[in-house]
Structure formats: C-alpha cells, structure tokens
C-alpha positions in Angstrom: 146.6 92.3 78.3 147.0 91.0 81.5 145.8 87.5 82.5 142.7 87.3 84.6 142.5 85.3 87.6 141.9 81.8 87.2 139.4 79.8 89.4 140.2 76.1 89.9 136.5 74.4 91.3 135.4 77.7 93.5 132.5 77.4 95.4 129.5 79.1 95.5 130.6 81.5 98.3 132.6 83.4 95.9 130.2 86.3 94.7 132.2 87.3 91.7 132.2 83.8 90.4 128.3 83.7 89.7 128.4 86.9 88.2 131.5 86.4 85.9 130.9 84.2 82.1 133.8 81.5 82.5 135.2 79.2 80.1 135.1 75.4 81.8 138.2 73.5 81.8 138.4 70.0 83.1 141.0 67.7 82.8 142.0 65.3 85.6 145.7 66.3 84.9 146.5 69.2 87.0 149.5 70.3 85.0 147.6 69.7 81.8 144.7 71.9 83.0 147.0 74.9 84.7 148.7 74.6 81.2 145.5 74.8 79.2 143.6 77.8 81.9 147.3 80.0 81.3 146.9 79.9 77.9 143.0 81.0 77.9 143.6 83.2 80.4 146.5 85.0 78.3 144.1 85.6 75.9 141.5 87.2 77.7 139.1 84.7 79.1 137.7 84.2 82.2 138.7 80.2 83.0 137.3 77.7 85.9 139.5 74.2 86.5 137.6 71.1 87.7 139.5 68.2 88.4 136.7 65.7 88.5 133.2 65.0 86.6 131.6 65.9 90.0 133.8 69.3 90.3 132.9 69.6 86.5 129.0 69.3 87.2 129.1 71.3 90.3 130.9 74.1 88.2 128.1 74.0 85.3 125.7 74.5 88.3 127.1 77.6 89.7 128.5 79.4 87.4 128.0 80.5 84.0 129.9 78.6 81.7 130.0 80.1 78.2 132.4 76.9 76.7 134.5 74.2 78.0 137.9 72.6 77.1 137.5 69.0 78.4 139.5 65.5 78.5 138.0 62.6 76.8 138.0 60.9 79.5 135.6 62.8 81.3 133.2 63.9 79.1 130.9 60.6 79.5 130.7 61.6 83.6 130.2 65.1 83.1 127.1 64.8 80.7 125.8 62.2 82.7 125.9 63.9 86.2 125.6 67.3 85.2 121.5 67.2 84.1 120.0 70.1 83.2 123.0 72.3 83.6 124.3 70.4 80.2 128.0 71.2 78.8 127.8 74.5 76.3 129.8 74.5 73.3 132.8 72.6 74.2 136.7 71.6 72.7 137.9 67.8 73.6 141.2 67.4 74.5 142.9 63.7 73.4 146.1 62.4 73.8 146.1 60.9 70.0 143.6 62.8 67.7 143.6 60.8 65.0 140.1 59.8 62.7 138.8 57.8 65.3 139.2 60.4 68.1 137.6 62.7 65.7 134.6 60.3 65.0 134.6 59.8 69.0 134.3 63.7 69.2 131.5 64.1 66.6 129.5 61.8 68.5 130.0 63.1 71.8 129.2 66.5 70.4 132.2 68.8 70.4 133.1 71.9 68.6 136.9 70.7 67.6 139.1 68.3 68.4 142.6 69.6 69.9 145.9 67.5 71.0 146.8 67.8 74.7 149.8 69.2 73.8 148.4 72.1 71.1 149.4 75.3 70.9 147.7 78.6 72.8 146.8 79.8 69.4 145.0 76.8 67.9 143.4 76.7 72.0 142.6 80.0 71.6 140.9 79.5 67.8 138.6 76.5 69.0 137.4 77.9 71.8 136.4 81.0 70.5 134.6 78.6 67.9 133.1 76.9 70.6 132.3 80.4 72.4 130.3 81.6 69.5 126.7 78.9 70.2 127.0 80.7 73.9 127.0 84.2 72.2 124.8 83.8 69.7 122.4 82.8 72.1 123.2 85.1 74.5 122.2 88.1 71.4 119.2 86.5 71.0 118.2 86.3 74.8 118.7 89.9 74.7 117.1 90.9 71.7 114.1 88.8 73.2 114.4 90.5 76.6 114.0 93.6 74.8 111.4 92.5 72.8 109.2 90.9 75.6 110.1 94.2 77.6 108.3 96.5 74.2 105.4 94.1 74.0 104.8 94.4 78.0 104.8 97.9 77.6 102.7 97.9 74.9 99.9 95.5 76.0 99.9 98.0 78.9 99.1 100.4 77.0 96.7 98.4 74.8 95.1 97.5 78.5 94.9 101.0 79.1 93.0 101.8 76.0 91.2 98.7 76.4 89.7 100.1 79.4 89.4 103.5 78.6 87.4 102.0 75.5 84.9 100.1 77.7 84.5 103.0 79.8 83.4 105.4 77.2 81.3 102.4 75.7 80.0 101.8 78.9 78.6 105.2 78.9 77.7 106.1 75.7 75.9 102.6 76.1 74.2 103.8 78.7 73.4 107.5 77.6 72.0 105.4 74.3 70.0 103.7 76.6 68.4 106.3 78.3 67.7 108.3 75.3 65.7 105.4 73.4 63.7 105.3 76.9 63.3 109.4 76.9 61.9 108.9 73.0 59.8 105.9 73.7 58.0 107.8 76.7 57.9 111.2 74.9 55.9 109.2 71.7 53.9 107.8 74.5 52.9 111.0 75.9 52.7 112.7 72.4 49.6 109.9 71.7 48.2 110.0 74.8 47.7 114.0 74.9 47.4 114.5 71.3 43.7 114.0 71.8 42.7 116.1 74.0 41.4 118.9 73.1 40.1 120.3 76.7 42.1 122.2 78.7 40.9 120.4 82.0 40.9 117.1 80.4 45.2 117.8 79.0 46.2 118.9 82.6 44.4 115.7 84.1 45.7 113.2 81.9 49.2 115.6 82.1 50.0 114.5 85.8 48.0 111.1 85.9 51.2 110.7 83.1 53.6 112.2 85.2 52.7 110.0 88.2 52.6 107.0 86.2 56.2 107.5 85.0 57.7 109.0 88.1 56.2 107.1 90.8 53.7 108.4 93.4 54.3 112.1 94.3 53.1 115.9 95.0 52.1 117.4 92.0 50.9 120.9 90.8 50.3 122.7 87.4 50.2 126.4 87.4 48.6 128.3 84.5 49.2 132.2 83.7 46.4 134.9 83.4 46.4 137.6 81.3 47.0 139.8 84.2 50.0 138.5 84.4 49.3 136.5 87.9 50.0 132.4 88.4 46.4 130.6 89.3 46.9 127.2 90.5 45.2 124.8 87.1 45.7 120.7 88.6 46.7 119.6 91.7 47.7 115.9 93.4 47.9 115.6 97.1 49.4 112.6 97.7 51.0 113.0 101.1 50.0 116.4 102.6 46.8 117.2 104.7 44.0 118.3 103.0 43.8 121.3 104.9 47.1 122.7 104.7 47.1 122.2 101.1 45.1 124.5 99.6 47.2 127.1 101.4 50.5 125.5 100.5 49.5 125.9 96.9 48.1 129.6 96.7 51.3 130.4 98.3 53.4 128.2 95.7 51.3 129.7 92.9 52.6 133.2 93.8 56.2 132.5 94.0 57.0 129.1 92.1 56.2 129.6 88.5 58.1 133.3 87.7 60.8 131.1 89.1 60.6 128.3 87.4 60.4 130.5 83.9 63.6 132.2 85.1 65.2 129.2 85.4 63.9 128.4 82.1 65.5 124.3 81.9 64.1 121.8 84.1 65.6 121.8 87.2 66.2 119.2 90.6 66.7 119.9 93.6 67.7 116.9 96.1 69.1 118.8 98.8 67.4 121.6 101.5 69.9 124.1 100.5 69.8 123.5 96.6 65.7 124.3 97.6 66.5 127.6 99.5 68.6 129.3 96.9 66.7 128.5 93.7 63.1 128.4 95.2 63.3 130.4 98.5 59.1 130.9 97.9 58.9 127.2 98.6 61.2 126.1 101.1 59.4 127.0 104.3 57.0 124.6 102.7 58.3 121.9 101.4 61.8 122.2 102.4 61.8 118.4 103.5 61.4 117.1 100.3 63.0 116.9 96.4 61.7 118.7 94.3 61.8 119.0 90.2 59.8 121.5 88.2 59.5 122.8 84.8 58.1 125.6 82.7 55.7 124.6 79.7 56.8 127.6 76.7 56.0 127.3 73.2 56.9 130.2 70.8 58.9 132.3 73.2 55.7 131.9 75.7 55.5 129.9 78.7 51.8 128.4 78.7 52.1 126.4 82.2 54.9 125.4 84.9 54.6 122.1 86.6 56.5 121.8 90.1 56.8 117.4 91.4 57.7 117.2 94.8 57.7 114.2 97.8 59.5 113.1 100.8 63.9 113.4 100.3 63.8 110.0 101.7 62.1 108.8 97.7 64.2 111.0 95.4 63.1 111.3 91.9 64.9 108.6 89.1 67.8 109.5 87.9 66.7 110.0 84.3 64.2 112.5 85.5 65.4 115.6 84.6 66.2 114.6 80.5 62.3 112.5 80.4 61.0 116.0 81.5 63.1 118.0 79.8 61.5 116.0 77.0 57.8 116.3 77.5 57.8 119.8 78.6 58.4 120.8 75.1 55.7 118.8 74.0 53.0 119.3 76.8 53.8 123.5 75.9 53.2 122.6 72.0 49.3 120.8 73.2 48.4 123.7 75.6 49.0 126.5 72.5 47.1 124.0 70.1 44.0 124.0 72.5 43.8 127.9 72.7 44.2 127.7 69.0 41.2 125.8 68.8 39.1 127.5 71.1 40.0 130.7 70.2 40.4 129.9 66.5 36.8 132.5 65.7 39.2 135.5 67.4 41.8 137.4 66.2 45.1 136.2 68.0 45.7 139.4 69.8 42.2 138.6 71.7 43.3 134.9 72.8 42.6 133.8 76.3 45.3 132.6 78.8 45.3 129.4 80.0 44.7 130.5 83.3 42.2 132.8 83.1 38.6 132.2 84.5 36.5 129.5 83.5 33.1 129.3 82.8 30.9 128.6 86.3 29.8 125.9 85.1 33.5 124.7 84.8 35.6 126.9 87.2 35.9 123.7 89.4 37.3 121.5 87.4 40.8 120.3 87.0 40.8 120.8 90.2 42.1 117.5 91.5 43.4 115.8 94.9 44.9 112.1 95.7 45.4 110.9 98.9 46.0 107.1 97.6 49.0 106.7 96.0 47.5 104.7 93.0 43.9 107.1 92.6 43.1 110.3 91.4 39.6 111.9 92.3 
C-alpha cells in the first residue's frame, strides 16, 4: 500500500484536512516525529505532526483526530491548552519506559506506553489499540444517527396520525354534538304536539315551534285535499306586506308542495339559483331570500309540506336541515293520529284529508299572520 501524505501542523485553509480522520503525532523532535508519521503512514494512516503543545491544540481543533502518538513531555501542555477539543485515545512516547514511566502514563491516561526508538510494528499495534475508543464511538454515533433519523420519521408519522386523529374526533365530536341537540329538540316537539288533538291547534303550535327554534321567519303549512289540490292550512307573515301575501301564498300553494313531495328529503336552498332550479313556482316570489322546506308523509302518504323562508342576508342555522329532517317525521306521525281520531266512527276508505273544508264555523281558523317578530295573532 502506498503511504499517504503526511500533514505536519496544516492549517485550516487546507479543505481535505477537515474532512480526512488523522492520527495526531506530536513530538518536539522533528526527526523523531517524521520517523514515527513514516511508519504510520506505511501502514495506512492518515498522520498530522505538531511540533508544539499550541500546534498540538490547534490540530485537535481543526481536524479530526481519531488517536495521537505523543512525547511525554508534552502531554501536560497539550491537555491543558487544548479544552474541549481533549486528546482521543492516545500512545506516549518516552525515552526510558521503565515502571515509573508506565505509572506516569496510567495517570496521564494513555493507551500504551512505547520507547522512542520502537519498532513500526509495535507503533502500528498501539495505535490501532488506541484507535479502537475513536471507532467504537464513532459506530455508536452512527447507529444513533440512524436511530434518531427512524424515530424523527416516526414521530412524523405519529404527528400525522395524531392529527388525522383529532380531526376525525373533532368531527365526529361535533356530529355527536349535533345529534344529542337534534334528539333533545325532537323529544321536545314530540311532548309539546303529542297533545293536541286539533288540527288547527297541531299546525299553530307546529310553526310557533318552528320559529322558536329557527329564529324569526316566513312560514307556511300547506295541507292536501282529497281532490288532489294544495290549500294553504297556517301561515306567519313576518316580513312581507299584508297585502301581497295572501297572493304570494295561493300562488306558492299551487306550485310548492307537489315539489316539495318530489323532492321527498328536506331541502335548503341558500342561493337564487339553487331557488330557480328546484322551486322555479317560487322564485319570482321570493327569490331574495333562503328558503328550506319539507314534506310531512306518514305511511307512504304525505299529510302536509311546510316551506321557511326570510331575507338571504339571515340564512337558516347550519343544523337546520338534520333538526327538520327530524321533526317532519314526527309532525307527519301527529297529523295521521288526528284524522284517526276524528274519523275513527268511518271506515278508512271514507277518511277526510287534512286539507279539505272545514266546518264554517271553523274554516277561518289556522289561519294565522305575524308582523312582530316575537307574536303570533
């Protein structure tokens, strides 16, 4: 093997140098530390003279020095100048290694003891003893590197499930949420309508419960007749003139609810053009506002169809559509119990409509308007 180049106290403007793993020797003797860099240097190691303690220290601060073959003379200098950049595994060279030299070296720390004068192979042997601290650690910094590199990626990806997690909790939190709400107001409504046993009286309190819940709005229930027409059952002006509604709502009545039981679902519309294409019959007329409406079917039959509507400047809650998806179902189940139990004496096939004709006495009522936000008349 050919000897490598040997570097006696280069500087830091030497790139290779910083790069390279050296073995440190420094001995004030320059023929004694040629001699000793040779012989490394024959054997395959990368070597770097120093002269002096300083040139020593400097060295240790530059470069990276895996072991060192030093003279006893300078080790006291070198450890005490060269601070943090301490000496690695090292081999002192004395001119007389007898028991005291050796006692000298086990204090100072050295790997071996060596004569001056030893031969490359016992040079060689120590300092590949001294070498092995350097390697060792040098495995185990990169077994660690590896190892912190494996646990970064994997508390990445823990991160990444971690969020992931939080998200889905988030929203199934939240989806909880809003169903518990849904149940608590459908058991509300369930009590509330459970008693009544009028059909004028269960559309009243119907959208006094719809308001309440929803806020302040425009609100209209539409009952079928056995002659298969939509009559208008409730109403609640709450922002419209008194005179154009009556009109609004006879036209809504004949185009709103067959929509609405076509749709089937409870449906929202926020937007002018969502309006036009689902319920062209009512966007000339309410066009500026959002709108939600629902059909009312029990048994395959739709019994009533409810259409909420108010200015697209105080959309509907977000939770709308599920809360009356909710008590549609349930507002459908009272209005087939009430023609149960007024038509109870009559064979089934003979049961009224909801919206056919009253009574005189009674055609007028459920017939309701608000023009206060917080009273129905």
């Amino acid at each position: 093997m050919a000897p490598r180049k040997t570097k006696d106290n280069p500087t830091p403007s030497e790139p290779k140098a910083r790069d390279a793993r050296y073995v440190l020797v420094a001995h004030p003797s320059k023929t004694r530390r040629e001699a000793v860099m040779n012989a490394l240097c024959a054997a395959g190691h990368s070597c770097i003279g120093a002269p002096s303690a300083a040139a020593a220290c400097e060295a240790l601060t530059n470069h990276i020095v895996v072991a060192a073959v030093v003279a006893e003379i300078m080790i006291p200098a070198i450890r005490a100048n060269a601070g943090q950049h301490a000496l690695p595994g090292f081999v002192m060279l004395t001119p007389k290694p007898d028991l005291a030299a050796a006692k000298r070296a086990l204090g100072l720390g050295a790997c071996d003891l060596l004569d001056e004068r030893c031969e490359s192979d016992e040079l060689h042997a120590s300092i590949e003893k001294a070498m092995q601290p350097a390697t060792k650690a040098t495995a185990r910094e990169e077994r660690l590197e590896k190892l912190c590199k494996r646990l970064n990626e994997s508390r990445r990806t823990l991160s990444k499930e971690l969020n992931r997690l939080c998200a889905d909790m988030t929203s199934a939190y939240s989806e909880l949420a809003q169903q518990i709400d849904t149940v608590a107001i459908a058991g509300e409504f369930t009590g509330l309508i459970r008693q009544e046993l009028e059909l004028e009286s269960l559309m009243r309190t119907s959208l006094e419960f719809l308001l309440a819940k929803l806020g302040s709005t425009n609100a209209a229930l539409f009952l079928p007749s056995s002659s298969g027409e939509w009559t208008l059952g409730a109403y609640v002006n709450y922002d419209r003139s008194k005179d154009s509604a009556e009109m609004m709502l006879d036209h809504l009545a004949d185009t709103v609810p067959e929509r609405l039981e076509e749709l089937g679902s409870t449906v929202r519309f926020d937007t002018q053009p969502e309006l036009a294409a689902n319920l062209p019959g009512a966007s000339e007329w309410i066009d500026d506002c959002a709108v939600v409406g629902f059909s009312a079917a029990h048994e395959g039959e739709t019994l009533a169809s409810v259409l909420l509507f108010r200015d697209r400047s105080t959309p509907f809650p977000a939770h709308t559509k599920q809360t009356l998806d909710a008590l549609s179902k349930i507002l459908a189940s009272q209005f087939a119990r009430v023609i149960r139990v007024h038509h109870r004496h009559l064979p089934k096939e003979q049961w009224a409509s909801p919206g056919d004709p009253l009574p005189p006495q009674s055609s007028e009522e459920g017939f309701f308007e608000s023009t206060d936000e917080d009273e129905l008349l």
